[in-house]
N, C-alpha and C positions, 0 to 999 in steps of 0.2 A: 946823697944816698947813704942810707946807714950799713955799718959793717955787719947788719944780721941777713939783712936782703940781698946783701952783695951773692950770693948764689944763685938768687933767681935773676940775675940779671949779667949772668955771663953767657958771652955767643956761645952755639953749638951748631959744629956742621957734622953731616955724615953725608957721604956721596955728593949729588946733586942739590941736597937742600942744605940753606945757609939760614940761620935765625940769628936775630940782635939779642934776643936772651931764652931762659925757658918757656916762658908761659904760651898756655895753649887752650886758644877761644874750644870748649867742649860742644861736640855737637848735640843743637837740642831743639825739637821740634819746634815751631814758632806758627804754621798755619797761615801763614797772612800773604797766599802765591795763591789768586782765584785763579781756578782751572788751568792747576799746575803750572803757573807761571810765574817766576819773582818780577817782581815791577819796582819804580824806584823807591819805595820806600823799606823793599827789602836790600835794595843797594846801596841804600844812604847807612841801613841800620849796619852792615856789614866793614862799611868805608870807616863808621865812628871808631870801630874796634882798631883797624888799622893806624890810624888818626891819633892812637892815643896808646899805639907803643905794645899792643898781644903781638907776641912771636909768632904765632901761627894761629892762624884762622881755620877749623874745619865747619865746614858750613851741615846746618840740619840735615837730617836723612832726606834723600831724593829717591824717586823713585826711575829705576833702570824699566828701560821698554820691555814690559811685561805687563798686564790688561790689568794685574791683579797683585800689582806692587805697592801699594801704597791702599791705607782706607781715608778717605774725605779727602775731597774738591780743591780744596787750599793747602795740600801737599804739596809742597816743588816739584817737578819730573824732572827725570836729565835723561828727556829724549825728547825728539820733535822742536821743528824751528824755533818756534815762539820761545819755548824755555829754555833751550841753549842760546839764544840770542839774550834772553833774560839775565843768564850766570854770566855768558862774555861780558855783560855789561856791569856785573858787581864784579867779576877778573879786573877790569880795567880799575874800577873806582881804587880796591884796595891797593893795587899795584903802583897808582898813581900816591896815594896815602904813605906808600914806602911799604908795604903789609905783604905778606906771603899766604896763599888758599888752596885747601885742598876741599873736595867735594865728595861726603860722605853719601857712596852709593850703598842703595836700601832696596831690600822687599820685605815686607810684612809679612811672608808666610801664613802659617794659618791661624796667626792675632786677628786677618781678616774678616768678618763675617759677613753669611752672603749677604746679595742685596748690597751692600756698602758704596758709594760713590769713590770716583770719577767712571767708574765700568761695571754698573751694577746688572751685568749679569755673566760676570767673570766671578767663577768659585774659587775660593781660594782654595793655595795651592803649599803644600808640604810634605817629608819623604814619604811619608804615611799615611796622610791626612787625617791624621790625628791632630785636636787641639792641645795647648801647655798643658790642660788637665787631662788630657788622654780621650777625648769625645772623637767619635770615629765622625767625620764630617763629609769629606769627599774621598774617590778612591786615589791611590798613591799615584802618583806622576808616571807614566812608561818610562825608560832611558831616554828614548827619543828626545821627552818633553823636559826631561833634564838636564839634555843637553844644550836643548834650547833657551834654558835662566843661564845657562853658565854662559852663552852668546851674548847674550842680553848685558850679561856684567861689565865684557869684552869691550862692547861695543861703546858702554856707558864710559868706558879708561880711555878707548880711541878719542872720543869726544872731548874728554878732559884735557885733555894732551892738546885737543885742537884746540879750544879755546882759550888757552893760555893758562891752565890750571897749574901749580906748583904740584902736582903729586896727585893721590888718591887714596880714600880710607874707604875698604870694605869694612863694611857691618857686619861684623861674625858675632854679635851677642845680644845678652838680654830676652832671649826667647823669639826673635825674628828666624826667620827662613833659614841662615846660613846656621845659625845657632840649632835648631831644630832638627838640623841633619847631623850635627854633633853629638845630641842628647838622646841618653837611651831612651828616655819615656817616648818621645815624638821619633825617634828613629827606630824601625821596624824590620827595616829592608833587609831580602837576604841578597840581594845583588850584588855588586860592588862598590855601590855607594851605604852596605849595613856593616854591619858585624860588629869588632869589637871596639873600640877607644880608637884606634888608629882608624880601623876602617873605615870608622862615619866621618872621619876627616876627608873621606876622598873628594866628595860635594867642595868643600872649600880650598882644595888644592888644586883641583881643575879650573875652579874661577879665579886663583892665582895666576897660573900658569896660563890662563888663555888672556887675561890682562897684562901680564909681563911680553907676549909675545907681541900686543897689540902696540905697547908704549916701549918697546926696547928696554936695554941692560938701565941704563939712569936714571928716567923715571921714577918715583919713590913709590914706593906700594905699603901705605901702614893697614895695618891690619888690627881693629877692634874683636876685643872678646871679653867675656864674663866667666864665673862662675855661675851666679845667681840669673833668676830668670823674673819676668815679671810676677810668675803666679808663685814663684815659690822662691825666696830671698836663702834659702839655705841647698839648695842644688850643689852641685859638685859634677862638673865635670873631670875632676884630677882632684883624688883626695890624697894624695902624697905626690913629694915632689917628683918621684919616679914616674909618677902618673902623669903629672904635667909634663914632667922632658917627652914620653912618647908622644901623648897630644901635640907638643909644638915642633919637634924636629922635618914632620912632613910641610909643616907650613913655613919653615927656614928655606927645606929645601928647596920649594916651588916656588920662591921667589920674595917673600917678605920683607921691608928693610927694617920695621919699624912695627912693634907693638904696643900698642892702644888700650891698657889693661884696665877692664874695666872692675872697681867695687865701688862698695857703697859707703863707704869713709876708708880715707887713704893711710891711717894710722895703724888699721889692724892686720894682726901678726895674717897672713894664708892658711900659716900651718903649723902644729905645736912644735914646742922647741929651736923656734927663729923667730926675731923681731922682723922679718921680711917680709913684706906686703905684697900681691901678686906681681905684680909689675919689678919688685927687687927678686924674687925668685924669675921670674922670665927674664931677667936681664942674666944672671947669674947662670944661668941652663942654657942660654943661647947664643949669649954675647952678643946679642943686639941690642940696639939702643930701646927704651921701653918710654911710655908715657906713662904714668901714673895719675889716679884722678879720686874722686870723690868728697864732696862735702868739705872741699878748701876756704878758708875764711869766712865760714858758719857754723853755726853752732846747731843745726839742724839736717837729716840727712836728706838729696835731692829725691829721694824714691818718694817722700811726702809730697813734699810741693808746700808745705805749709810755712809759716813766718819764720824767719830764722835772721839771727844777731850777727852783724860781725866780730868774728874772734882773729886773735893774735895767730901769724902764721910762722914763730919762733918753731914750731916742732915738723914743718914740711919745710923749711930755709933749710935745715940742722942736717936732714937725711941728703936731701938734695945738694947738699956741701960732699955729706959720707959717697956719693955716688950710689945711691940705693939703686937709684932711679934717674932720668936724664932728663925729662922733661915733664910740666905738672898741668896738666889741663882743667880749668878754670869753667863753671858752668852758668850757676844761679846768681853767682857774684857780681862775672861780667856782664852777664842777660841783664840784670838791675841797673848795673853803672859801666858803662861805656870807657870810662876815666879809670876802675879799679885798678889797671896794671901802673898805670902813670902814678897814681896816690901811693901805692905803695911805696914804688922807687922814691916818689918826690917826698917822703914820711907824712904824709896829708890823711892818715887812717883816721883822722877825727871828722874826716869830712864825708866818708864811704856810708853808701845809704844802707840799710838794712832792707832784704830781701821778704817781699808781702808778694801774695797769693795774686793780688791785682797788677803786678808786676805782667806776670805772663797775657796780660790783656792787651799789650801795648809793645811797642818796637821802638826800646827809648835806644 
């Protein structure tokens, strides 16, 4: 192993969880779970990552026991025997591989459109129901029925916990549900889950806090977020870091271990006047451990989906030595090659395939 790589290839524990180095399978839809259920060719695809040396595994968004979590048929669920009997059985594979897995719970919010499968005559559902571009769709959720997604999350962390899961990553970004209750455009509410920056964080502090309760003090709980949304790549939800410290302090103290910051190339500065990228400003504002992600070892950003090159990962080693950030999660790279984290260490970058559109057809 060469002395540039050697940073991504030192252990890191925090609490409960223990990794052999940084790297971290990114979670990324994949579709190939007919009638929400992974089968073995989504536990083989999962075993390879383990098999070949990813620190951490977060597996594709799932959808938590709610009618109108997920849109299309070949979504994973993580409710109902079938598909928890599905996960325990990719738990074991990687576990067995040497691998560590968390399982990223999801709803779709109101990205859903009616009509949409697996429960096409469930409306979707968000604080306002308003869509990312502001379309008024359905009426706003009661409390009641708010309180009932925030069960639903609960119940999805109990589950993980039983199944042998290392941990759990909500989905707070990209314009889904948890996100949507963050963002002024889709958040409307004058309740106690509206108001200002801090307030629309109430939604994702009770589905902390009622996950924490559910999985005890050890437990890991990472927590995904964005700036950016799908409809709109230039969004902000915290446009100074002042603005970020408020956003993130409620979600420290409701229980967080571990933040999952999401952009869209991990080189760029957040904010002027720091070279620090979201994930080195939440690391720095919270003292929590952060992931850091984005368009790692390509030279194309994953918001395309389009062909892209392997590039030299000298300038994400370098930060990751400086402690920008603690851990680098891996998307398009790994999705394509199985082997990616092993070539690295092993210096084998002449043999790493480059990333095609036709890539995501297939569960190599």
């Amino acid at each position: 192993m060469s002395q540039s790589v050697n940073p991504l290839f030192q252990p890191f524990k925090y609490g409960a969880l223990s990794l052999p180095n940084r790297t971290v399978m990114a979670p990324m839809t994949r579709g190939f779970s007919p009638g929400g259920v992974p089968g073995q060719p989504v536990v083989d695809y999962y075993r390879r990552r383990a098999e070949n040396e990813v620190g951490l595994i977060v597996t594709e968004g799932t959808g938590i026991n709610h009618p109108a979590s997920v849109s299309g048929d070949s979504i994973p669920l993580f409710h109902g025997e079938k598909a928890l009997e599905g996960w325990a059985e990719v738990v074991e594979a990687v576990h067995e591989a040497g691998g560590k897995i968390v399982p990223q719970l999801w709803h779709v919010g109101m990205t859903r459109k009616k009509g949409e499968l697996p429960n096409a005559e469930a409306l979707p559902v968000g604080p306002s129901g308003l869509t990312l571009t502001g379309e008024q769709v359905t009426e706003p959720p009661t409390t009641e029925e708010v309180e009932q997604l925030v069960a639903a999350y609960a119940q999805a962390a109990a589950d993980a916990k039983r199944i042998g899961f290392d941990g759990i990553e909500l989905h707070g970004a990209h314009g889904y549900l948890i996100d949507q209750f963050f963002w002024e455009k889709t958040n409307k509410r004058t309740d106690r889950y509206g108001g200002n920056l801090v307030g629309r964080t109430q939604f994702a502090v009770e589905v902390i806090e009622a996950c924490r309760r559910e999985v005890g003090p050890d437990f890991p709980i990472i927590f995904r977020f964005s700036q950016w949304k799908m409809t709109d790549y230039g969004a902000k939800l915290a446009r100074t870091p002042e603005e970020l410290e408020q956003f993130l302090t409620p979600l420290v103290e409701a229980g967080v271990d571990i933040f999952h910051c999401s952009t869209r190339r991990f080189w760029e500065p957040e904010f002027d006047g720091s070279p620090l990228n979201l994930a080195g400003w939440t690391k720095k504002l919270t003292g929590k451990p952060v992931i850091s992600v984005g368009s790692v070892g390509l030279n194309g950003e994953f918001t395309r989906f389009s062909e892209a090159e392997a590039t030299d990962i000298h300038e994400l080693t370098e930060r990751l030595g400086d402690d920008e950030f603690d851990l680098i999660a891996i998307g398009r790279a790994v999705l394509q090659d199985p082997e990616w984290v092993k070539k690295i260490k092993e210096g084998r970058t002449d043999e790493i395939r480059a990333f095609s559109k036709e890539s995501l057809q297939t569960l190599y």
